[in-house]
N, C-alpha and C positions, 0 to 999 in steps of 0.2 A: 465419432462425434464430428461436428462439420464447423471445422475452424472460422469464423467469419474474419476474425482481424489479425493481422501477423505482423510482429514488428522485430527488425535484425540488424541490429547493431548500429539502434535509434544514438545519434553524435549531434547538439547544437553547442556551434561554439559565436559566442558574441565579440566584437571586435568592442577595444576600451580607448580612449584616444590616452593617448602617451603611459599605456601600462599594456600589458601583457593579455591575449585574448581570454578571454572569462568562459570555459567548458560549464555550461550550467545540466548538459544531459552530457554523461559519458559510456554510451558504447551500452546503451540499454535493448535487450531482447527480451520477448514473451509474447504470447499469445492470447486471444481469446473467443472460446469455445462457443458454438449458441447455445440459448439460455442459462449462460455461467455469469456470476458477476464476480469480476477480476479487483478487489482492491489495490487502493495503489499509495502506501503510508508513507511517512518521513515527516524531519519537523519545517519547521519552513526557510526555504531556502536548500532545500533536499533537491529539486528541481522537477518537483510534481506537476505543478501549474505549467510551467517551460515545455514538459511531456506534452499535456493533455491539449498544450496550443498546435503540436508539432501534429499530433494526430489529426487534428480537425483544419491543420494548415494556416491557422491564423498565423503561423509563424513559419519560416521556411526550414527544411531538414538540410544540416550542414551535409551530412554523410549517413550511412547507413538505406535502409528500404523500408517501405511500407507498405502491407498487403492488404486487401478486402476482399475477401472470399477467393483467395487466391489470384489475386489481378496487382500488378505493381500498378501504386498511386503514387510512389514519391514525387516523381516530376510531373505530375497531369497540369495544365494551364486552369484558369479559373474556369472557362466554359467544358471543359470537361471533366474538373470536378463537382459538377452541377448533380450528376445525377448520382456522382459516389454519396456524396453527404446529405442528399434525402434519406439513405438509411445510417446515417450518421449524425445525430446530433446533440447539442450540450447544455445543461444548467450550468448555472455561474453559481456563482458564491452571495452577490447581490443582484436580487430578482430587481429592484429599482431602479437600477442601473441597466438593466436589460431592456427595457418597456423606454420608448416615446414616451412623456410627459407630459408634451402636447394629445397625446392619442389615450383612446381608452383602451382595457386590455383588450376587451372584442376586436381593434384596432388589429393590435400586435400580436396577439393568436391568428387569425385570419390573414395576416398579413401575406404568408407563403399558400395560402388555395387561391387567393387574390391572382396572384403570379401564377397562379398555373393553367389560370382562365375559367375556375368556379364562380357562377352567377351570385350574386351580393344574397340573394335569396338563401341558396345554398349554404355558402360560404357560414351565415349566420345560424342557419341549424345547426351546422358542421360544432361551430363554437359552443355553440350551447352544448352540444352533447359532450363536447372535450372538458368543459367547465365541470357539468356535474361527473364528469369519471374523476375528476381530481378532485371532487369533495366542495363544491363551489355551487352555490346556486346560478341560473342562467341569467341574472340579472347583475350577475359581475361584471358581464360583458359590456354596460354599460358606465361602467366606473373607473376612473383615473386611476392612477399607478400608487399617486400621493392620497389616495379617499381608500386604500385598503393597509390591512396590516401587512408585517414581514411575512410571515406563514403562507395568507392568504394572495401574496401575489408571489411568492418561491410554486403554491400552487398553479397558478395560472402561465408560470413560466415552463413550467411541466409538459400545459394543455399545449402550450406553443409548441415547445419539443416535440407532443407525439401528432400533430395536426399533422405530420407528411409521413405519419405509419412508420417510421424508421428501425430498422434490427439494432441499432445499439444506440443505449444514453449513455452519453460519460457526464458526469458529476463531481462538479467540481469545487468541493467544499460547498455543496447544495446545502449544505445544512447548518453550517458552523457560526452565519452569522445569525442563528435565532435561538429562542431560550428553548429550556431543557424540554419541557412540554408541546410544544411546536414542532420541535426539533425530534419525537416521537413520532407524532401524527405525521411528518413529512416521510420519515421511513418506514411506517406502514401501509404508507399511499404507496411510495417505491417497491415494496416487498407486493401488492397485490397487483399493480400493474406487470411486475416480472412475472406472476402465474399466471396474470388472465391475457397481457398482452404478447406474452411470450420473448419479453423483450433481453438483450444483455445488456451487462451494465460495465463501466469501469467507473470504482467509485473513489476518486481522488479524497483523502481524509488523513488528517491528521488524527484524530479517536479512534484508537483502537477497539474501544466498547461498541462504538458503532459498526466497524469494521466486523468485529469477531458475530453478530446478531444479524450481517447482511452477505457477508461476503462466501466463496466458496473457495477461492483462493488471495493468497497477498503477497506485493511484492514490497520487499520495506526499501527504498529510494535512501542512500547518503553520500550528499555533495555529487548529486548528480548521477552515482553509480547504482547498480542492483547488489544488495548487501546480504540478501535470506529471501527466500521465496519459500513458499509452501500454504499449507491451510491453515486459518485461524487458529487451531488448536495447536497445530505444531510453532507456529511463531510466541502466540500469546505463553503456553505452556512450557514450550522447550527451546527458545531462541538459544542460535548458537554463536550468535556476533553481541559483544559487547554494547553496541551501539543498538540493539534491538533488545536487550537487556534493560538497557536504561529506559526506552522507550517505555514498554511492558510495563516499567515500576510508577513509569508519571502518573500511570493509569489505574491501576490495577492496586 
C-alpha cells in the first residue's frame, strides 16, 4: 500500500512567559495510507487541533519529521511548500470563519484556480461543478457566507478544499459545530467523495460514533501523547488504556 503521509516523532512545544514550556504534541508518530481515513480522537486539549496545524504547517514543528509520499517536508520554506499542500488540504471546524464575508462562496472556492491562472470563465464552471459534487445547487456560488446555513457553507468549504484535486483532507472537527442531522449529511458527502474521489482523509474528532462509521484506523491523542491506536472496533470494543475507557463510555 503506497504510504502518502508519514509522521515521526511529531514534538510542538510552546514557550509561556514566566512558566514553564507547554509540550501540547509529545513525540507523536503514524502514518497514512492512500485511500485510508486515519482518525485522530481525544477530548479537548488532547492536542488534535495543535497536530492537524503542524501537518498543514500553520504552525511550525518543534522537533520530529514530516513525510509526503516519502519526501521530508518538515523544513520546506513557504514557496516550496506551494506545491506539497495542493495535495494537502483542510476543513475547519467553522466554515464562516473560513469564507471572506466581503466575498461570495464562488469567490472563495475559485479563489486557488484564480492563482493558478484559470480564466474567470473557466474558473466559474470549475465552481459550479465543485458546488453540485458537495450537494449545492450552482447558484451558491452567488451567495454570501452569512446568506447560507452552517451545513450548506461546511459544504462549500469542502468544494474549496477539493477545487486543487488534493490526495488527502484532514478535517478538522468538520462536523462538530452542526446539529445532528446536518452533521449526517456532511459525513455522507465525506464517505462518497472517499470512493468516487479516491481521496484520504485524517478525521480530527472528538465522537467516537463518528469515528467508528468513517474511519479505518484511530489514534486516541492524551495531553498531547499517542495513548491506543488501532481500528474502531478494537478501541470502541476493547480499549486498553483507561483514558480510552472513559472516552468509549461518554459515548457509547
Amino acid at each position: 500500500m503506497n504510504t502518502l503521509l508519514e509522521a515521526e516523532h511529531l514534538t510542538k512545544v510552546f514557550a509561556q512567559r514566566g512558566k514553564e514550556p507547554f509540550k501540547a504534541v509529545d513525540d507523536v508518530s503514524f502514518s497514512l495510507q492512500a485511500g485510508e481515513t486515519l482518525g485522530i480522537v481525544g477530548e479537548s486539549g488532547s492536542g488534535k487541533s495543535t497536530l492537524a496545524k503542524m501537518i498543514t504547517r500553520l504552525t511550525d514543528i518543534t522537533d520530529g519529521t514530516l513525510k509526503f509520499q516519502g519526501k521530508d517536508i518538515t523544513k520546506l520554506k513557504q514557496s516550496q511548500l506551494r506545491d506539497v499542500y495542493g495535495n494537502i488540504q483542510m476543513v475547519f471546524q467553522m466554515p464562516m470563519e473560513s469564507f471572506d464575508p466581503r466575498c461570495t462562496l464562488g469567490d472563495g472556492i475559485g479563489e486557488s484556480l484564480r492563482n493558478m491562472g484559470i480564466s474567470r470563465d473557466e474558473t466559474r464552471k470549475r465552481v459550479e461543478n465543485l458546488l453540485e459534487k458537495c450537494g449545492l445547487d450552482k447558484e451558491y456560488a452567488d451567495r454570501y457566507p452569512h446568506q447560507v446555513s452552517g451545513g450548506q457553507c461546511q459544504r462549500a468549504a469542502i468544494a474549496r478544499a477539493l477545487a486543487v484535486n488534493p490526495e488527502i483532507l484532514i478535517c478538522d472537527e468538520a462536523t462538530s459545530a452542526l446539529d445532528v442531522t446536518v452533521q449526517k449529511q456532511i459525513l455522507e458527502l465525506l464517505k462518497e467523495l472517499k470512493e468516487k474521489e479516491e481521496l484520504s482523509f485524517l478525521f480530527i474528532c472528538h465522537d467516537l460514533a463518528l469515528v467508528q462509521e468513517f474511519c479505518d484506523r484511530v489514534l486516541v491523542l492524551y495531553q498531547g501523547k499517542v495513548v491506543e491506536c488501532g481500528t474502531p472496533d478494537e478501541i470502541i470494543n476493547h480499549p486498553k488504556m483507561d483514558y480510552t475507557k472513559k472516552l468509549v463510555e461518554s459515548v457509547f
